[in-house]
Structure formats: C-alpha cells, structure tokens
C-alpha positions, 0 to 999 in steps of 0.5 A: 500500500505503501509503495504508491506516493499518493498513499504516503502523502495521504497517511501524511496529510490526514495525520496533520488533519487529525491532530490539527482538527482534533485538537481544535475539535475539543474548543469547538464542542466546549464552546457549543459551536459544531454548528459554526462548523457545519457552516464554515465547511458550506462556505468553504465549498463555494471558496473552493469553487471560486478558487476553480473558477480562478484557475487557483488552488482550492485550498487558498480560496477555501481559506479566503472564504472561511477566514472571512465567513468564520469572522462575519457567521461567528458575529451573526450567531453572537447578536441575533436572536434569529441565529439558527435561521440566519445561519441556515440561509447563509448556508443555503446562499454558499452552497448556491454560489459554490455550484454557480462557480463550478458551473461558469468554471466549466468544471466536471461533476467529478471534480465538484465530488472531490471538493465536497467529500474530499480525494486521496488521490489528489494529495501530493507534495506540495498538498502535504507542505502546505497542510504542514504549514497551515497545521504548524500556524495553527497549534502555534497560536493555540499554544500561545493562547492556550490559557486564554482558550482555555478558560473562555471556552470552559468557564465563560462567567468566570473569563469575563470576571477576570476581565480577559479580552472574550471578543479577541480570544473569540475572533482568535478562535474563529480563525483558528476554526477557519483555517482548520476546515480548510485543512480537514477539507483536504481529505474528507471535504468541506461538506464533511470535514465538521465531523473531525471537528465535533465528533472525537472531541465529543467521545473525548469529552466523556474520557478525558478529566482535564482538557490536555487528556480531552485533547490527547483522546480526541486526537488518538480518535481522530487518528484512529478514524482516518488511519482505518479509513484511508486503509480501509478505502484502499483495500475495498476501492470504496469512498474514504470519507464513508469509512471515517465517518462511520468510524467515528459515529461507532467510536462516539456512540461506544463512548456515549452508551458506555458513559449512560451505563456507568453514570 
C-alpha cells in the first residue's frame, strides 16, 4: 500500500488533519459551536469553487472564504436572536454560489465530488507542505493562547470576571476554526470535514478529566478514524470519507452508551 506516493502523502496529510482538527475539535464542542462548523465547511465549498473558477488552488480560496465567513457567521450567531435561521440561509446562499462557480468554471461533476467529500488521490507534495504549514500556524497560536482558550471556552462567567479580552480570544478562535476546515477539507471535504471537528472531541469529552487528556483522546480518535479509513478505502476501492465517518459515529456512540451505563 505503501509503495504508491499518493498513499504516503495521504497517511501524511490526514495525520496533520487529525491532530490539527482534533485538537481544535475539543474548543469547538466546549464552546457549543459544531454548528459554526457545519457552516464554515458550506462556505468553504463555494471558496473552493471560486478558487476553480480562478484557475487557483482550492485550498487558498477555501481559506479566503472561511477566514472571512468564520469572522462575519461567528458575529451573526453572537447578536441575533434569529441565529439558527440566519445561519441556515447563509448556508443555503454558499452552497448556491459554490455550484454557480463550478458551473461558469466549466468544471466536471467529478471534480465538484472531490471538493465536497474530499480525494486521496489528489494529495501530493506540495498538498502535504502546505497542510504542514497551515497545521504548524495553527497549534502555534493555540499554544500561545492556550490559557486564554482555555478558560473562555470552559468557564465563560468566570473569563469575563477576570476581565480577559472574550471578543479577541473569540475572533482568535474563529480563525483558528477557519483555517482548520480548510485543512480537514483536504481529505474528507468541506461538506464533511465538521465531523473531525465535533465528533472525537465529543467521545473525548466523556474520557478525558482535564482538557490536555480531552485533547490527547480526541486526537488518538481522530487518528484512529482516518488511519482505518484511508486503509480501509484502499483495500475495498470504496469512498474514504464513508469509512471515517462511520468510524467515528461507532467510536462516539461506544463512548456515549458506555458513559449512560456507568453514570
């Protein structure tokens, strides 16, 4: 299996995509925002496509667009009352524009299927650096901030008791979760990249007691799903994406049903 490049820089690629999301996975489950992340990967779409429509890489386009969508949708939720259906229409806006892209772009049905559930086979050096790049800037502003994170995502109340910077630790972290559906977007694609980003650190969230331990199990989750996956796809010529994602949903009810039985 190992003989083939694009198998080498796909194992490489979707270990620098779990530890990346499954880290940042854990802030976005502590501070409710799954749903931000839903999002954020229908806005990367239609930056993907732009990027095609561009004749650039989709990965910089998905980054322009989520960077920017992460700031604008991450205001919205926080200052109206109508957030889940406003969010639902920005949504509903994005995909729309993603397809129009590809549309005038001229690009196949097959190459939108990439975009949106993501192609090992499209992983390549270059793919790997820049995943290298983008995944090493954001555990670095993690690691600065990780006091900060820490205690806006856990304790809210008492952050803001302690007169820390809430909105400028809230940007910050919206653009961490920006840049990180674009990197999950590389393997598993940006309609199902929120499933790195919410469901090991929701199984982890019942194993770890400390936030260092939630991140180590959502990690090794997160690991454990694309590793399998990527093999798993290999042996049976079956989409990649559909293996990680029943993974992760088995590994997540396991923990669940495990956590109600001993509660």
């Amino acid at each position: 299996m190992f003989s083939y490049d694009f198998m080498q820089y796909a194992f490489l690629a979707s270990t620098l995509i779990a530890i990346t999301t499954g880290i940042v996975g854990v802030f976005v489950v502590a501070r409710n925002l799954s749903f931000l992340a839903h999002t954020l990967s229908e806005i990367g779409f239609a930056g993907a496509a732009f990027a095609v429509f561009l004749n650039i890489q989709p990965l910089w386009g998905m980054l322009l667009f989520t960077l920017l969508g992460s700031v604008g949708v991450g205001g919205l939720s926080l200052k109206t009352d109508q957030k889940e259906s406003s969010i639902s229409a920005i949504s509903a806006f994005f995909i729309g524009l993603g397809i129009l892209f590809l549309s005038i772009s001229g690009s196949t049905s097959r190459y939108a299927t990439s975009i949106l559930f993501g192609s090992i086979i499209g992983v390549d050096f270059d793919g790997v650096m820049q995943l290298v790049i983008l995944s090493i800037i954001v555990l670095l502003i993690i690691a600065i901030f990780y006091r900060k994170l820490t205690f806006t995502s856990f304790d809210t109340i008492g952050a803001q008791a302690h007169r820390l910077p809430t909105g400028i630790i809230s940007l910050i972290f919206l653009i961490i979760l920006a840049m990180s559906v674009s990197i999950g977007s590389q393997i598993v694609g940006s309609l199902l990249v929120f499933i790195l980003l919410t469901l090991p650190a929701s199984s982890a969230k019942y194993l770890g007691k400390t936030v260092p331990k939630m991140m180590m199990w959502s990690v090794g989750i997160a690991l454990v799903g694309v590793w399998l996956g990527l093999w798993l796809g290999y042996m049976t010529n079956l989409p990649v994406t559909f293996f990680i994602s029943l993974i992760e949903v088995i590994i997540y009810l396991i923990v669940y049903l495990y956590h109600l039985k001993n509660a």
